[in-house]
C-alpha positions as CSV (number, residue, x, y, z in Angstrom):
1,X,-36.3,-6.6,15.6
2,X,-36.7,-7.8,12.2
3,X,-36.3,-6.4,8.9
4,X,-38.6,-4.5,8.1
5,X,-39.5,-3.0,4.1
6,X,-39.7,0.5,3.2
7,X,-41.2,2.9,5.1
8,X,-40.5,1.3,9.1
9,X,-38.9,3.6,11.2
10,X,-35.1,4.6,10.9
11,X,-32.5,5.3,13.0
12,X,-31.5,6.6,15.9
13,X,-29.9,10.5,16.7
14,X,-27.8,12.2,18.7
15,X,-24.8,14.2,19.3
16,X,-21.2,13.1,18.4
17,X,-17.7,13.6,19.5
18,X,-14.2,13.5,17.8
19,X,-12.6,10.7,19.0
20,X,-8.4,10.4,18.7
21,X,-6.4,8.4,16.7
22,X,-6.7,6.9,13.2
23,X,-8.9,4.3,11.4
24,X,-9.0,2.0,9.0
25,X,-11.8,0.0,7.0
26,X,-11.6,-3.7,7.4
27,X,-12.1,-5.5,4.3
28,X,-9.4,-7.9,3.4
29,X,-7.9,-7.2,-0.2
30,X,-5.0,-9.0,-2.1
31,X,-3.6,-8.2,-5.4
32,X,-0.7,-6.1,-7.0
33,X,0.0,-3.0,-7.0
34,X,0.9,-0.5,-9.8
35,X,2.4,2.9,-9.0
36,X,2.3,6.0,-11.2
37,X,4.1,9.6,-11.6
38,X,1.1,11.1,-10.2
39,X,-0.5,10.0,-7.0
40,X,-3.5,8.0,-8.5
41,X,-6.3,8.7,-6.9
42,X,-9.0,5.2,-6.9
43,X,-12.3,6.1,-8.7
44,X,-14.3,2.6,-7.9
45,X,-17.4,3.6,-9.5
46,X,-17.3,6.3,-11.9
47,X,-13.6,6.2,-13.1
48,X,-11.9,3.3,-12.3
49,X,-8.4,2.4,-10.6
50,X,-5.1,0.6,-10.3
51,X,-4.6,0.0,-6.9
52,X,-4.2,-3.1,-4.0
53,X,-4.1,-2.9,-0.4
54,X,-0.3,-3.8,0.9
55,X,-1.9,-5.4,4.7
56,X,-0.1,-5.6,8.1
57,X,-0.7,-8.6,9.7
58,X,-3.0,-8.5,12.6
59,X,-2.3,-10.5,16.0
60,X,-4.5,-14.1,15.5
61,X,-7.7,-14.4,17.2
62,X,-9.1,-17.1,19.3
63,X,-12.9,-18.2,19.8
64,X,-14.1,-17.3,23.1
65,X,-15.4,-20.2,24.4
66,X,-18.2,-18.2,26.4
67,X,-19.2,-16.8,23.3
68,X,-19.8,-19.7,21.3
69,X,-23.5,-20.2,22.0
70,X,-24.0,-17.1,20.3
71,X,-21.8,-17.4,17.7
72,X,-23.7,-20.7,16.5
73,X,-26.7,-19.4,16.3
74,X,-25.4,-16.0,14.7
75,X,-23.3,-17.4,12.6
76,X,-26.1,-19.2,9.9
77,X,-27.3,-15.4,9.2
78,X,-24.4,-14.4,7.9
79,X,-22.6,-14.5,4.4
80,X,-18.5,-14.1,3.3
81,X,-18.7,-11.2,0.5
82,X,-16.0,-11.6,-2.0
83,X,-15.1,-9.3,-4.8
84,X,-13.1,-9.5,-7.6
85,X,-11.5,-6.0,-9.1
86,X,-11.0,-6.8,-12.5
87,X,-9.5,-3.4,-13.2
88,X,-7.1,-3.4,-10.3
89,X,-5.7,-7.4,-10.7
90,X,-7.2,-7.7,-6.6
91,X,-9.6,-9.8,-5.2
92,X,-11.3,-8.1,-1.9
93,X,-13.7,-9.6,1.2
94,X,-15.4,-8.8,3.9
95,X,-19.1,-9.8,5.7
96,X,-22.3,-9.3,5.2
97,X,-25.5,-9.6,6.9
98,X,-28.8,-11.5,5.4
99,X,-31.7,-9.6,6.2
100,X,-34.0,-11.5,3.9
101,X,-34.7,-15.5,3.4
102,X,-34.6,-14.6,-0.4
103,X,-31.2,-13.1,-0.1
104,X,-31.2,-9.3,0.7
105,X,-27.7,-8.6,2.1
106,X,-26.4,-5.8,3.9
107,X,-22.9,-4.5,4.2
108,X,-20.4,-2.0,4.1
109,X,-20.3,0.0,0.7
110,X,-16.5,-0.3,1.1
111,X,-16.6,-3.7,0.9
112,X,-18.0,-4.1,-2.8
113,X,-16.2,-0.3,-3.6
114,X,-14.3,-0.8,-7.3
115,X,-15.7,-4.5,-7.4
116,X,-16.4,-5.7,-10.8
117,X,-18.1,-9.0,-10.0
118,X,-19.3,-10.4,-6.4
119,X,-20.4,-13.0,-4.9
120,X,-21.8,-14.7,-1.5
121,X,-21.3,-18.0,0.6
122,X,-23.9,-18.3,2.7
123,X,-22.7,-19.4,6.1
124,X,-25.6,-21.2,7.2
125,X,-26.1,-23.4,4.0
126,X,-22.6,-23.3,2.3
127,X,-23.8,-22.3,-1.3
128,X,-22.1,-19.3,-3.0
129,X,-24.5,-16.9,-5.4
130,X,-23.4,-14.6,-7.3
131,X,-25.1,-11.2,-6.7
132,X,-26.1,-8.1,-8.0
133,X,-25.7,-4.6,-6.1
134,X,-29.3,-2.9,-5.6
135,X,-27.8,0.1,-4.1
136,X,-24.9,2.1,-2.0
137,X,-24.4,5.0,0.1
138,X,-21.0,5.9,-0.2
139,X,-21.4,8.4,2.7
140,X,-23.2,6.3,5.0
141,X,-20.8,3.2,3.8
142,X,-23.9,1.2,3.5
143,X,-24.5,-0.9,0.3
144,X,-27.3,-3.7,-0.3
145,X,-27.0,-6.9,-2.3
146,X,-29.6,-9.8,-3.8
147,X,-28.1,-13.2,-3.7
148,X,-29.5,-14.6,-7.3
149,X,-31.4,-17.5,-7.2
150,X,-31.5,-18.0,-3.3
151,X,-34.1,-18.8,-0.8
152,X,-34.8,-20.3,2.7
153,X,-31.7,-18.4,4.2
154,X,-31.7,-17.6,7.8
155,X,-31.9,-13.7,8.6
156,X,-30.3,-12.4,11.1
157,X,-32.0,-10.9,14.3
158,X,-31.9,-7.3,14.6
159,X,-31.5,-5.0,18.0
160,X,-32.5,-1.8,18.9
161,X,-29.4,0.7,19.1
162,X,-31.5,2.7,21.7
163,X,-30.4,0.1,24.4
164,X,-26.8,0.3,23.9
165,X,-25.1,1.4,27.0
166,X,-20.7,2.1,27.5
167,X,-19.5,-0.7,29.0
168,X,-21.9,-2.7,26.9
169,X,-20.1,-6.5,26.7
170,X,-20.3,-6.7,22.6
171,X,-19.2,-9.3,20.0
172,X,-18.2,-9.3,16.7
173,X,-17.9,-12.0,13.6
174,X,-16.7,-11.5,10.6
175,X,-14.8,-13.3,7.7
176,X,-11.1,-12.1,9.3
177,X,-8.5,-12.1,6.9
178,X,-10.6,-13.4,4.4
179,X,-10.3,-16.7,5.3
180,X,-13.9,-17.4,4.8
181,X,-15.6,-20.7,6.8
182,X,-17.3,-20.5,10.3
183,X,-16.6,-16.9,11.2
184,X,-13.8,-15.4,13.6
185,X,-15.1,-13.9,17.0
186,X,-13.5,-11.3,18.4
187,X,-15.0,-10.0,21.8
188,X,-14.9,-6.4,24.0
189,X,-17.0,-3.9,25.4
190,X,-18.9,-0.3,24.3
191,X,-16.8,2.4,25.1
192,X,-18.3,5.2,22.8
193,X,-21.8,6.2,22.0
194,X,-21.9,8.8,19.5
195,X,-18.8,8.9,17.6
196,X,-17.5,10.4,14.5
197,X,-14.6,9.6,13.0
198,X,-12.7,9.9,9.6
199,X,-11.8,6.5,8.1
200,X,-9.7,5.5,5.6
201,X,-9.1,3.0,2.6
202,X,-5.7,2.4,2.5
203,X,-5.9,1.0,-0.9
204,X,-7.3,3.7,-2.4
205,X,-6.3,6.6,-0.8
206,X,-9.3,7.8,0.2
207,X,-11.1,8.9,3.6
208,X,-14.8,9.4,4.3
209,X,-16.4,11.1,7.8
210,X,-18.7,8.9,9.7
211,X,-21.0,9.8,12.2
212,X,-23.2,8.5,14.8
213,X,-21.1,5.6,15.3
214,X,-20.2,3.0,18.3
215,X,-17.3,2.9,19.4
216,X,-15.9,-0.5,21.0
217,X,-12.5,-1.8,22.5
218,X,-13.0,-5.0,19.9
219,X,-9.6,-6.2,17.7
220,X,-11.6,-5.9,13.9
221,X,-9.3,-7.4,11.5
222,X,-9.4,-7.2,7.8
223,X,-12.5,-9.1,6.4
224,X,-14.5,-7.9,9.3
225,X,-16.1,-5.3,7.8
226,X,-20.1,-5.6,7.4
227,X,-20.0,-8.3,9.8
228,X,-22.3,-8.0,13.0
229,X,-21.6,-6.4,16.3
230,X,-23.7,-8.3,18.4
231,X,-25.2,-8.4,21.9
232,X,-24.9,-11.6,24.4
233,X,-28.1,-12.0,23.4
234,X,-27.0,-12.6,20.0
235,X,-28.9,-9.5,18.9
236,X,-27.1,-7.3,16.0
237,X,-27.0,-3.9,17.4
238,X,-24.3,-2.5,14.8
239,X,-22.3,-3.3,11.7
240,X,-18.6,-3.0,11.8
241,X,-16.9,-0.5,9.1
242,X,-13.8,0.6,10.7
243,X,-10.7,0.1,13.4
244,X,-8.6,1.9,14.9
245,X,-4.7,1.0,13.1
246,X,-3.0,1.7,16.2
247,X,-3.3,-1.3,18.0
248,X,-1.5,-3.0,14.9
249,X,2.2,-0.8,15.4
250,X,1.8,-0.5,19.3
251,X,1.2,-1.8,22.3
252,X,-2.0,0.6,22.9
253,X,-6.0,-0.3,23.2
254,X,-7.8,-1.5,20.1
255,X,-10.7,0.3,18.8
256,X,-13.5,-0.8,16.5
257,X,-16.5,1.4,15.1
258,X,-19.8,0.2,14.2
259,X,-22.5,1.8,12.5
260,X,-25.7,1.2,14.8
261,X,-28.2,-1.5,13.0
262,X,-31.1,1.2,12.6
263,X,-29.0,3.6,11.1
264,X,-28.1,0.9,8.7
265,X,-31.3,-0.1,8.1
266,X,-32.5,3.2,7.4
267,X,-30.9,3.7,4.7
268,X,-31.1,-0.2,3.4
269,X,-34.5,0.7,3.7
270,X,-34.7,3.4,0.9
271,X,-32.4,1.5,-1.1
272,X,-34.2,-1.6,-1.2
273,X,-37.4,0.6,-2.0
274,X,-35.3,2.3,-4.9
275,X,-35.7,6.0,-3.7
276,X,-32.3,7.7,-5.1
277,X,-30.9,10.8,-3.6
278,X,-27.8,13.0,-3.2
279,X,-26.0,10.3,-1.4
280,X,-28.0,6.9,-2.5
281,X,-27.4,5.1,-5.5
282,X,-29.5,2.7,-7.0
283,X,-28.5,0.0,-9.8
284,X,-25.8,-0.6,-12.1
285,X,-23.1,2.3,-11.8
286,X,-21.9,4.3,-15.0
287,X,-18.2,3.5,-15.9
288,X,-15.2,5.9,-17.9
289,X,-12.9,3.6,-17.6
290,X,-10.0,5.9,-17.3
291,X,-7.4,6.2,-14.2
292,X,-6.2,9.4,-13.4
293,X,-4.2,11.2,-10.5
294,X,-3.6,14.8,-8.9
295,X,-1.5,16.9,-9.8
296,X,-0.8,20.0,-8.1
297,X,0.3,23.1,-10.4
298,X,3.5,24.6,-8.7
299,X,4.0,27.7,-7.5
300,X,-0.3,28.0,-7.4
301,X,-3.0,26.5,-5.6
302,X,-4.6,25.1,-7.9
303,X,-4.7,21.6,-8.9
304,X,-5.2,19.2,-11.9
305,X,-7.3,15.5,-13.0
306,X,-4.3,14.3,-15.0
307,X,-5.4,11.5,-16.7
308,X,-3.2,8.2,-16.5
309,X,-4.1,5.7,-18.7
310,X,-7.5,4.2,-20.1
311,X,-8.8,0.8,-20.5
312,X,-9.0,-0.1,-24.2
313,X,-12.7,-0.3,-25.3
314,X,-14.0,1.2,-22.7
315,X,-15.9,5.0,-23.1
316,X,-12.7,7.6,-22.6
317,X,-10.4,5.8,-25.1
318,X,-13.0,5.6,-27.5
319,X,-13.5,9.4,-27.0
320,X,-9.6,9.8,-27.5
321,X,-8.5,10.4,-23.7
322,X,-5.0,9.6,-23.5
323,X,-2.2,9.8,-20.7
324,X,-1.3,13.1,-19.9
325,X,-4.7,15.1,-20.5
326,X,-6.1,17.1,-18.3
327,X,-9.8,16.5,-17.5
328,X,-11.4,19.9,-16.7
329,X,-15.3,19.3,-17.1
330,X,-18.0,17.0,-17.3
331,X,-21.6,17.8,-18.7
332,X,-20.4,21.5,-18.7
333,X,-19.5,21.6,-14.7
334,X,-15.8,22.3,-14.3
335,X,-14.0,19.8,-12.2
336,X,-10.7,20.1,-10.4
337,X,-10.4,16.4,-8.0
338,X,-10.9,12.9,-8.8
339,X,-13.9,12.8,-6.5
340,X,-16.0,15.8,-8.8
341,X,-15.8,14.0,-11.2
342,X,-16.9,10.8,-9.0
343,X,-19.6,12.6,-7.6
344,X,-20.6,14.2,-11.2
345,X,-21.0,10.3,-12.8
346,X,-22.5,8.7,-9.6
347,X,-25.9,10.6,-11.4
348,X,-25.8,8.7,-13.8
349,X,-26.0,5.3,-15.1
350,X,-25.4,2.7,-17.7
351,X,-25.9,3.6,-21.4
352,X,-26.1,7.6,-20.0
353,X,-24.8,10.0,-22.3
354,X,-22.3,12.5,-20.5
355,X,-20.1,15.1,-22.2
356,X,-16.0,15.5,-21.2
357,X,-14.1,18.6,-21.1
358,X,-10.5,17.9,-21.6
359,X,-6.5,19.9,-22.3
360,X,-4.1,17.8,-24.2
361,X,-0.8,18.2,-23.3
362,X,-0.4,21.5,-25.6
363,X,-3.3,23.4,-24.0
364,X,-5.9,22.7,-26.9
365,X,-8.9,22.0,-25.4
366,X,-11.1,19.3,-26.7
367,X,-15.0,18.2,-26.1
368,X,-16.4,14.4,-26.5
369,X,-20.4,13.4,-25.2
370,X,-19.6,9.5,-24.5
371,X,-22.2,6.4,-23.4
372,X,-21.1,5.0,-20.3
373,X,-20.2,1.7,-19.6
374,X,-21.4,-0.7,-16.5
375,X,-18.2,-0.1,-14.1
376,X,-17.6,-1.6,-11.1
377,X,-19.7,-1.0,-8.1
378,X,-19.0,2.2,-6.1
């Protein structure tokens, strides 16, 4: 099935089930790390952050030789995403999948999540573009890129998720570990139609609630995410986003969940056609530039965006945020987590004018209407 522009039909339904266990999102990320008094909660878009994934080493994969034909032909259509976090000292990577010779990418929107500049290698020709982010879904975890300045790249060949049966034989490349070159292969079977799950960024702190997801007994590793899940046919049927972090500590099954292709491409679909909504953003993402953390009032259940430091130059210091304050409103809606106030800004763009509600550490309360900055995508 090939990629289709806006307006072709989307995905696929159906019912979904809870499976057990936890999971994790695969991207590979290296940097330091910088603790706080408060738990600091990572803002990638809207706020900012100061965090770096600490990995556990995975068990080394080996090519399957029965899988190689399809690898080689697979393998061209794919690209190794890399991100650098300028705000967090980390560089992050993962997979992505060309969907257009003129260098439409799709991939995970945890993969480019806090990035402040990324770039592509394509597999199949071996030149790296730098790239600019048409569009996320943070709640799908779907994000699309354009490779600048590239053309003539092979696309990759897309499935229909309708066909997918459990006990499916499925494969899956990806740029594991990060590593970058021809890409790992890891191999398994369907064992989950269906499936929601909660996943989460250990980096960050943060968890989002999938749905309609396959669930497979493949090892993903770090890098793997927006990589294909493939068919023997070499047919993309899903992209990987998550694994289960089990396998890693014990002696248990693996899991790895894919979002199915259509469902992908639904939503790539209305990104790449520009159509915003309450969960797609399109373009350049408006930036604070301030890091803040939780902090829960005792004895109450209430709890507080304590603001942790600011980047010089950027919108909040400017407005005279500073460590300590207490953010409690932005454009006049009262906020009480990190992620209201990331959903608030993820509205808004670029060179927006937004207003901030704020307590300095004596109670006063102060008031500031700021331009944002270009942040890091979301």
């Amino acid at each position: 099935m090939p990629w289709q522009p806006p307006g072709g039909p989307g995905g696929d339904g159906g019912a979904r089930n809870e499976p057990g266990g936890p999971v994790r999102r695969p991207r590979h990320r290296r940097g330091l790390a910088i603790t706080a008094a408060f738990v600091v909660i990572a803002l990638a878009a809207a706020l900012g952050t100061a965090l770096a994934l600490h990995t556990t080493p995975a068990p080394p994969r080996k090519t399957v030789s029965r899988t190689s034909a399809v690898a080689a032909a697979v393998d061209p259509s794919l690209v190794d995403v890399v991100c650098t976090l300028g705000y967090q000292n980390a560089i992050s990577a993962g997979t992505g999948l060309v969907l257009t010779s003129s260098g439409e990418v799709l991939t995970n929107n945890h993969v480019i999540d806090g990035a402040t500049s990324v770039k592509v290698t394509d597999v199949g020709n071996g030149r790296t573009y730098p790239v600019t982010v048409v569009g996320y879904d943070q709640t799908g975890d779907v994000a699309v890129l354009q490779a600048q300045g590239a053309s003539g790249l092979k696309t990759v060949t897309l499935g229909s998720q309708s066909k997918v049966t459990v006990g499916q034989a499925v494969i899956a490349l990806g740029n594991a570990d990060g590593k970058g070159g021809i890409p790992a292969v890891a191999t398994g079977k369907v064992t989950g139609l269906n499936e929601s799950i909660t996943a989460t960024d250990e980096a960050e702190h943060t968890s989002e609630h999938l749905t309609g997801l396959i669930r497979t007994s493949v090892p993903l590793q770090s890098g793997d995410s927006g990589g294909p899940l493939v068919t023997n046919a070499g047919t993309v049927i899903g992209m990987d986003t998550a694994a289960s972090s089990g396998y890693e500590f014990h002696s248990g099954a693996a899991e790895g969940f894919a979002i199915p292709i259509g469902q992908a491409v639904s939503v790539a679909r209305q990104i790449a056609a520009g159509r915003t909504s309450a969960t797609v953003h399109i373009g350049a993402t408006g930036f604070l530039g301030v890091e803040v953390g939780v902090y829960v009032v005792p004895f109450t259940a209430r709890t507080d965006v304590v603001v942790v430091g600011t980047m010089p130059g950027l919108p909040a210091a400017r407005a005279g945020l500073a460590p300590g304050d207490v953010i409690v409103s932005i454009n006049g809606h009262a906020v009480a987590s990190p992620f209201g106030i990331q959903t608030l800004l993820e509205q808004h763009h670029p060179g927006d004018r937004v207003s901030i509600g704020w307590l300095d550490p004596s109670g006063q309360a102060h008031t500031a209407t700021v331009v944002l900055a270009t942040g890091p995508a979301d």
